[in-house]
Every structure is written in structure tokens, then in C-alpha cells.
N, C-alpha and C positions, 0 to 999 in steps of 0.2 A: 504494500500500500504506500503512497506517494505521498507526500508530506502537506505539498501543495493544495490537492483540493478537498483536504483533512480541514485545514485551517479557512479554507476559504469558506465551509460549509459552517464552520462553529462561528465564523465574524456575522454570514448573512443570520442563522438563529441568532447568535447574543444581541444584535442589533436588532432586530424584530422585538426579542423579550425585553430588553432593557426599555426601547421606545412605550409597549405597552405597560410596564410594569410603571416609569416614569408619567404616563397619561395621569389625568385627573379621574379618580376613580371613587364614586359615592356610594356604593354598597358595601358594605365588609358583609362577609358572609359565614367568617370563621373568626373569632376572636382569641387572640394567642395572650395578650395584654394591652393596658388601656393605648397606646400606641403601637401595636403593629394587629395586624389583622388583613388576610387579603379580600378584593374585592375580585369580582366577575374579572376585569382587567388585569387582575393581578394574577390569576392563574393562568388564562391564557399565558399572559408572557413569562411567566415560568415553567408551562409547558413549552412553549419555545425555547425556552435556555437549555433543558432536558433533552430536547430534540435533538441541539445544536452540539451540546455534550457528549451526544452519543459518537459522533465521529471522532474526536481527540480519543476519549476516553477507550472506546474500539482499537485505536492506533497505538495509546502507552500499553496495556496489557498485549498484543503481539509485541511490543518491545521490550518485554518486560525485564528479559534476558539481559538488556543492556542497560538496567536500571540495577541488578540484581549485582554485575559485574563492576561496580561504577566504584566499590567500598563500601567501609560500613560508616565511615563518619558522613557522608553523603546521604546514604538512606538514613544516617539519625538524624543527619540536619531536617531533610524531608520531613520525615517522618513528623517531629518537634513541630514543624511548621504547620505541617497539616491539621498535627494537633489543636495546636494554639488557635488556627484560623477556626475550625468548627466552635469549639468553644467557646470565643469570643461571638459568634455568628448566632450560637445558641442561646449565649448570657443576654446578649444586647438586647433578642426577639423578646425572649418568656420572663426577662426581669426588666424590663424598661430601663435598659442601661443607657442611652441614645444611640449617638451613628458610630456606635465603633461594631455595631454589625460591619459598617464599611471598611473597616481595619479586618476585619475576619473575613470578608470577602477575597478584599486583594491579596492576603495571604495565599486563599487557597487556589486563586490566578493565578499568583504568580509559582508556587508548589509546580501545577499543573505545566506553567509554559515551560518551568526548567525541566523537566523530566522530556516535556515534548521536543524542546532543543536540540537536549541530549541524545534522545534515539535519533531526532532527524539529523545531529549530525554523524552519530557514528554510521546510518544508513548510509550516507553521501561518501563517505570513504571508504565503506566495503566495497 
């Protein structure tokens, strides 16, 4: 699988989600705490995030090999990160912590891009 239109298919999903997820949206429909809850718009564009997920996320488990190989202070940095970023994503949602859901976010973006790098570069040199 080619790297290229990996990522071009998870840019057009996250932008589809983020745009609805950023709409003005008056219905909540599920209630997490007094500030987060989604609305009608709010799932659709999380179902497009999901969507969009599916091709990265498809492409690092075939690479996993090369994630696996990379060291183990690598996979703990990972790992540490991943950690950190849910948790922060979780505390922020169910405890009304503000927007460092958005700190847990980019975490787990940025988790994801290095591993994605990673195999796409060692693919480009096999």
C-alpha cells in the first residue's frame, strides 16, 4: 500500500469531520458533561474522522513490523504519548476540564503521523 493516497484519503475525511464537527450545532443529543455533548452534526463529523482513520490506521498495522523494529525507547516514547493524549482527551470530555481535550488530541496526531513517517519512510528505501 502506497503512502500517498493513505494520506490523501484521511486529509479529505478529517476535513469533512472537523468542518462539521466545527458547524454550529443546537441539538446535543448525548450528554457527557455540562460542556461537551454531541449534536446531530457532531456525529456525523466524527463519523467522518473514523472513516478517514481507517486508511492510516489500515496502513500502520501492515507496518507494524517496522514500528516493532524501531527500539524500545521509541515504542515507550509512543506508547507515553498515546497514553497521555487519551487521557487528557478523556479528562477534558467527562470532567469539564476545558480545551486541553485539544492538547490530547494533537498528541494523538501527532503519535499517529510519526509512526506513519516512519513506515513510509522505511517503505521508500526498501
Amino acid at each position: 500500500m502506497r503512502w500517498l493516497p493513505v494520506a490523501v484519503w484521511w486529509l479529505f475525511w478529517s476535513s469533512a469531520g472537523v468542518a462539521a464537527i466545527a458547524a454550529p450545532d443546537q441539538d446535543r443529543l448525548i450528554t457527557f458533561s455540562a460542556a461537551h455533548g454531541p449534536g446531530t452534526l457532531d456525529l456525523i463529523g466524527a463519523t467522518a474522522l473514523l472513516v478517514g482513520a481507517l486508511g492510516p490506521w489500515s496502513y500502520l498495522w501492515r507496518g507494524r513490523a517496522v514500528l516493532r523494529g524501531s527500539g524500545k525507547r521509541v515504542t515507550a516514547c509512543l506508547t507515553f504519548a498515546l497514553g497521555l493524549g487519551v487521557g487528557l482527551l478523556l479528562a477534558s470530555v467527562f470532567g469539564d476540564v476545558g480545551a486541553w481535550w485539544a492538547v490530547g488530541t494533537g498528541l494523538l496526531t501527532l503519535v499517529q503521523a510519526a509512526a506513519f513517517a516512519a513506515i513510509a519512510r522505511d517503505r521508500a528505501t526498501a
